[in-house]
N, C-alpha and C positions, 0 to 999 in steps of 0.2 A: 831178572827173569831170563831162562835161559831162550824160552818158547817165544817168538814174536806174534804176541795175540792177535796186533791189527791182523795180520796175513790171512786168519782164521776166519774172518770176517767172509761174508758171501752178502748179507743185504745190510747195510749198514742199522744199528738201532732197531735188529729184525730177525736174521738169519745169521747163527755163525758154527762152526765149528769146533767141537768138545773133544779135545784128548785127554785120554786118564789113560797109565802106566800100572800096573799092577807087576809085580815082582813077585814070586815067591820065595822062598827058602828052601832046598829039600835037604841040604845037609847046611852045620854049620861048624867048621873046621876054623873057625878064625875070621875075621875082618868081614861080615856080611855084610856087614851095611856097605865097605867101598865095594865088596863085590855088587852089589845092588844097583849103588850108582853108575857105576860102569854099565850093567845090566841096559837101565834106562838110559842112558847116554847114546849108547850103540841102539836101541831099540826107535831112539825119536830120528836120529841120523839116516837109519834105514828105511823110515816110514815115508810112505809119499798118500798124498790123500787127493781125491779122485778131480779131477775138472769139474765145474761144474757151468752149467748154459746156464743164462739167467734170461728168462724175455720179460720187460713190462705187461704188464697187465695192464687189463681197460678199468675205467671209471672207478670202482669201490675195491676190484681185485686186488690182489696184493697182485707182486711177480712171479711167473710160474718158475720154478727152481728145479733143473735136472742135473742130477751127476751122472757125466756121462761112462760108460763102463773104457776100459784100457784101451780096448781094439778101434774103441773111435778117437778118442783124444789120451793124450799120456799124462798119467797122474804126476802132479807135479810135487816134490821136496818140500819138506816142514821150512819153513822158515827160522831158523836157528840164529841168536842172538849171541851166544855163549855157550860152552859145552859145560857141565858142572864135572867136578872133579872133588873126590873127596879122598881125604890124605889122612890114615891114622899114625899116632907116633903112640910106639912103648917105652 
């Protein structure tokens, strides 16, 4: 897996964070799919997903959960395990 799940975690068994990649196609001249992967590769590298504050909650609450917007905390980098790379041979 390239994505490190744990990192995606916000409350453990609770709260986490969901990436999905969507690609399109608008032309296809040859090799789409590694153009693709590449696509997505560069796409999760650039990606930074927001801080987020967590406070405890009382008694029954769960924890109150905020992401905070850029101007107060700096979103921090996916956590990347591997970069995928796909290799066609003719």
């Amino acid at each position: 897996r390239a994505v490190d799940v744990e990192a995606l975690c916000v409350v453990p068994a609770r709260r986490a964070w969901s990436v999905r990649c969507d690609v399109t196609v608008l032309d296809n001249g040859g090799n789409a799919f590694d153009a693709a992967v590449l696509a997505a590769g560069a796409a999760l590298r650039h990606f930074r997903k927001p801080y987020v504050d967590v406070q405890q909650g009382e008694g029954d609450k769960g924890p109150s959960i905020q992401a905070l917007p850029a101007e107060e905390a700096e979103p921090e980098p996916l956590a990347l395990n591997q970069v995928p790379v796909a290799v066609t041979f003719a």
